[in-house]
DOVOKOL-336664 format. One record per residue: z, x, y of N, C-alpha, C in turn; residue number from 1. Coordinates in pm, 1 decimal. Each point is the difference from the previous one (the first is absolute). Layout:
<nodes>
+----------+----------+----------+----------+----------+----------+----------+----------+----------+-----+
|       nw |       nu |       nv |      caw |      cau |      cav |       cw |       cu |       cv | pos |
+----------+----------+----------+----------+----------+----------+----------+----------+----------+-----+
|        Z |        X |        Y |        Z |        X |        Y |        Z |        X |        Y | NUM |
...
+----------+----------+----------+----------+----------+----------+----------+----------+----------+-----+
</nodes>
This chain:
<nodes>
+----------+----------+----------+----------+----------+----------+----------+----------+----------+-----+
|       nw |       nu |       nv |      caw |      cau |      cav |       cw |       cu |       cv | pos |
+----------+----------+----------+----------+----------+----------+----------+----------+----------+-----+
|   1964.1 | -26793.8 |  10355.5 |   -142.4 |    -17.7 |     14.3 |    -33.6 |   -142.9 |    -43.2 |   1 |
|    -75.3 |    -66.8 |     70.8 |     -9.7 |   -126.4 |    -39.3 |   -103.1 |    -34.4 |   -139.4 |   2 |
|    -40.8 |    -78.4 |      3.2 |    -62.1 |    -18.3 |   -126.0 |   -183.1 |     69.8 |     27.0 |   3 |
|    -76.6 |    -62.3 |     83.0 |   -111.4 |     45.5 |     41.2 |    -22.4 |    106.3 |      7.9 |   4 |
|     95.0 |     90.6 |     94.8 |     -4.4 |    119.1 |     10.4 |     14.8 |     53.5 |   -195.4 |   5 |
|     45.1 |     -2.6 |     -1.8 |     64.9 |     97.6 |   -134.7 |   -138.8 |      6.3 |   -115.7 |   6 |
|    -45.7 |   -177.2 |     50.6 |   -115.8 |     40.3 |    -91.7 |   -151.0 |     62.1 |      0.1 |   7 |
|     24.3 |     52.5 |    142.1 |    -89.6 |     84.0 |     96.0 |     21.9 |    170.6 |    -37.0 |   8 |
|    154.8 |      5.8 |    -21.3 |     42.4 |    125.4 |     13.9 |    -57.8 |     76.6 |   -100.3 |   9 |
|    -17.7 |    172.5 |     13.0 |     -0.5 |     41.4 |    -54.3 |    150.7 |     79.9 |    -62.8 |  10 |
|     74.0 |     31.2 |   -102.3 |    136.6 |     36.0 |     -0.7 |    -35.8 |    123.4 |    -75.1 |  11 |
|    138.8 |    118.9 |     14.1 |     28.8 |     84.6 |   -101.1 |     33.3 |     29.1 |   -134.8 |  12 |
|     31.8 |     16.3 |    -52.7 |     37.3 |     31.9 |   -147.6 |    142.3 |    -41.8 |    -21.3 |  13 |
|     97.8 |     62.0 |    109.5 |    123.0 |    -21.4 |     11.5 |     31.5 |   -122.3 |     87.8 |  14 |
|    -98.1 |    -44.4 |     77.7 |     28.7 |   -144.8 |     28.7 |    -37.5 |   -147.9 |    -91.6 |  15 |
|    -86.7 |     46.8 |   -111.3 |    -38.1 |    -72.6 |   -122.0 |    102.5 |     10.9 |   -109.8 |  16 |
|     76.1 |    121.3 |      7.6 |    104.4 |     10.1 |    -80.6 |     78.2 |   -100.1 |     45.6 |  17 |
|     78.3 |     27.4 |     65.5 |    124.5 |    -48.4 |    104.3 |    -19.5 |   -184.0 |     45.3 |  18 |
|    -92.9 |     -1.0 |    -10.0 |    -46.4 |   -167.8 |      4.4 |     15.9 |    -42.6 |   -145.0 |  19 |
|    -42.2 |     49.9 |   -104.4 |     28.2 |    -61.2 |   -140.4 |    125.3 |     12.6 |      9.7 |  20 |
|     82.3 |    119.7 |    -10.6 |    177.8 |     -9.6 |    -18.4 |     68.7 |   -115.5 |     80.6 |  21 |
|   -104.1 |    -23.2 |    130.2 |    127.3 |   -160.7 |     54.4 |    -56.0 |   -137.0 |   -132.4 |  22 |
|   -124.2 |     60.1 |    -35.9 |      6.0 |   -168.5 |   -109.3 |      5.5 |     16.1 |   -112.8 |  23 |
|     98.5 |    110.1 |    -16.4 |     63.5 |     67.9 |   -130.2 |   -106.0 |     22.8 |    -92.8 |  24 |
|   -107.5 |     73.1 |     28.4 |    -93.3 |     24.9 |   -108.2 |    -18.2 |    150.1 |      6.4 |  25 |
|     -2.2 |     43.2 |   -124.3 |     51.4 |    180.2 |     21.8 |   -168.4 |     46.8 |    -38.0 |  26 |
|    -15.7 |     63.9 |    107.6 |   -155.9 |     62.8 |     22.6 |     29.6 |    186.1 |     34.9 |  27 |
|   -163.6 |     32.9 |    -94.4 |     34.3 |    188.0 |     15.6 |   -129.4 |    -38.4 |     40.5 |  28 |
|    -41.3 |    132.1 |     31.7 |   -137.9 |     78.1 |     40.4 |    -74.3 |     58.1 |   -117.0 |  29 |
|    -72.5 |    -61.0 |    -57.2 |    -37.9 |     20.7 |    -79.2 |   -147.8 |    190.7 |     53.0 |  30 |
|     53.6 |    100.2 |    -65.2 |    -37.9 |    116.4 |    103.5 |   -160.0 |      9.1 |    -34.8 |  31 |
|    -77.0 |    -23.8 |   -145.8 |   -137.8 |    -20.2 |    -59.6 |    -97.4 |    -13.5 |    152.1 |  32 |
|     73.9 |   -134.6 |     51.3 |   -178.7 |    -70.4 |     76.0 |    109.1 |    -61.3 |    110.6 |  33 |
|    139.8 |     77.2 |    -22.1 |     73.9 |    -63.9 |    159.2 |     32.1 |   -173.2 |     -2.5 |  34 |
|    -33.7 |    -45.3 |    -63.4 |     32.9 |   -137.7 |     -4.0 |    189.5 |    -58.1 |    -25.9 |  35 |
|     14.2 |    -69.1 |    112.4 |    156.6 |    -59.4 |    -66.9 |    -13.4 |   -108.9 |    -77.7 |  36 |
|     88.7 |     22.2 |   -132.7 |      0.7 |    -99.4 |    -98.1 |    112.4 |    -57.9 |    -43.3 |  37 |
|     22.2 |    -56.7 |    -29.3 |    153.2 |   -121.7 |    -69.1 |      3.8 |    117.0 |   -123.5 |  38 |
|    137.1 |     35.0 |     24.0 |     78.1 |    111.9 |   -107.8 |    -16.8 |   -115.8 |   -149.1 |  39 |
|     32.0 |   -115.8 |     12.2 |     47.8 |    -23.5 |   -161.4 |   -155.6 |    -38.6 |    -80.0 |  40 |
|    -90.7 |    -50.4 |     95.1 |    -90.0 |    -90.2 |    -81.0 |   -139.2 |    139.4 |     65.8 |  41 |
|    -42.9 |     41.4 |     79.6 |    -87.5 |    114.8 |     54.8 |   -123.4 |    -71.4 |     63.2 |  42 |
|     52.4 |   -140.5 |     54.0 |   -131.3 |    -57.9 |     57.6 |     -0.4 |     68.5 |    122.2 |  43 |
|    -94.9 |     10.5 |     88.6 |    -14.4 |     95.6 |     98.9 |     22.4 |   -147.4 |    133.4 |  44 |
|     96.7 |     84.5 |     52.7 |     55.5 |    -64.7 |    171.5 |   -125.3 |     60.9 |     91.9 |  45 |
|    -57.7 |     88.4 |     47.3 |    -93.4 |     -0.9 |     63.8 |    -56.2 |    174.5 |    -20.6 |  46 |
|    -93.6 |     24.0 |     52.4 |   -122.4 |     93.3 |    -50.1 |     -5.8 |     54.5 |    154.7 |  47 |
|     -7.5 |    117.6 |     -3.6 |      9.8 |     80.4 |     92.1 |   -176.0 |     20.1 |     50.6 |  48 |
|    -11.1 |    -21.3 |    118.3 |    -69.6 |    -15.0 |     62.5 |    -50.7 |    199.1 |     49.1 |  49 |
|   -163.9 |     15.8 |     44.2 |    -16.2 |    140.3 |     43.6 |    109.0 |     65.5 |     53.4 |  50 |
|     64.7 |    -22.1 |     95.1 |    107.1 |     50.4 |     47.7 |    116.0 |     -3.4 |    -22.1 |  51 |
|     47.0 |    -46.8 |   -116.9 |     92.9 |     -7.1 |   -102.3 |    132.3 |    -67.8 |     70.4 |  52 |
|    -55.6 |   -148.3 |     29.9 |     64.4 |   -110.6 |    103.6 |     -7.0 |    -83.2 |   -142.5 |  53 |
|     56.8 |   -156.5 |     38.2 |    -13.6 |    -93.4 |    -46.2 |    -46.2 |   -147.5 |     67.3 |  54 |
|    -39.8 |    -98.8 |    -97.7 |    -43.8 |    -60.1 |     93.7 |    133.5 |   -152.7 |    -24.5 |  55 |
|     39.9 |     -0.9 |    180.5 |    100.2 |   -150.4 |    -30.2 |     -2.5 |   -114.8 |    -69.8 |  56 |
|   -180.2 |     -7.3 |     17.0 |     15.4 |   -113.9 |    -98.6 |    -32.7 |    -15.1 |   -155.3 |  57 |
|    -13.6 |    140.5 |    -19.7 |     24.1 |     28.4 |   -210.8 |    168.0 |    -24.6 |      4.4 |  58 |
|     27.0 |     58.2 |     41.3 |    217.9 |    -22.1 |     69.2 |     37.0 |   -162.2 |    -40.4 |  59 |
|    -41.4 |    -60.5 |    105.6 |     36.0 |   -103.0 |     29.6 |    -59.2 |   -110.7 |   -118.6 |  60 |
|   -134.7 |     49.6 |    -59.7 |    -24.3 |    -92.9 |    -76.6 |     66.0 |     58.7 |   -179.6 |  61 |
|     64.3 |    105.5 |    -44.9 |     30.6 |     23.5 |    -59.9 |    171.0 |    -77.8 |    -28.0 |  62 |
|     13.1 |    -14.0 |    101.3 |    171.9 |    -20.0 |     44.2 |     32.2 |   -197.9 |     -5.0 |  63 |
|   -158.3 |    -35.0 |     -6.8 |     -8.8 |   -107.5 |     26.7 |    -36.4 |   -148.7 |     88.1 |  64 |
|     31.4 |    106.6 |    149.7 |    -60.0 |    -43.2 |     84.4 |   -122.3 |   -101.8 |     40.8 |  65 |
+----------+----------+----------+----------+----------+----------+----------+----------+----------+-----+
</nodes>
């Protein structure tokens, strides 16, 4: 997915997972309010949206992007 797109996208839970593990950052589901968060420190990677999506660019700007 190119860059634009991605930060358009809306993603899954398991595609927010699976994107931190390629930039070696170990993320759970936090189950409270659904939010994925960085396992060691608990800052939140992105916040689950009504339909319990994410948004690419909490992703992308968490990651650094």
């Amino acid at each position: 997915m190119r860059y634009w797109e991605a930060l358009e996208a809306t993603v899954t839970a398991p595609e927010v997972l699976a994107e931190c593990r390629r930039h070696s950052i170990a993320a759970e589901l936090r189950e409270s309010d659904r939010a994925i968060i960085e396992t060691e420190t608990g800052d939140v990677v992105a916040e689950a949206d009504e339909h319990g999506e994410y948004a690419g660019s909490d992703v992308l700007d968490f990651l650094g992007y």
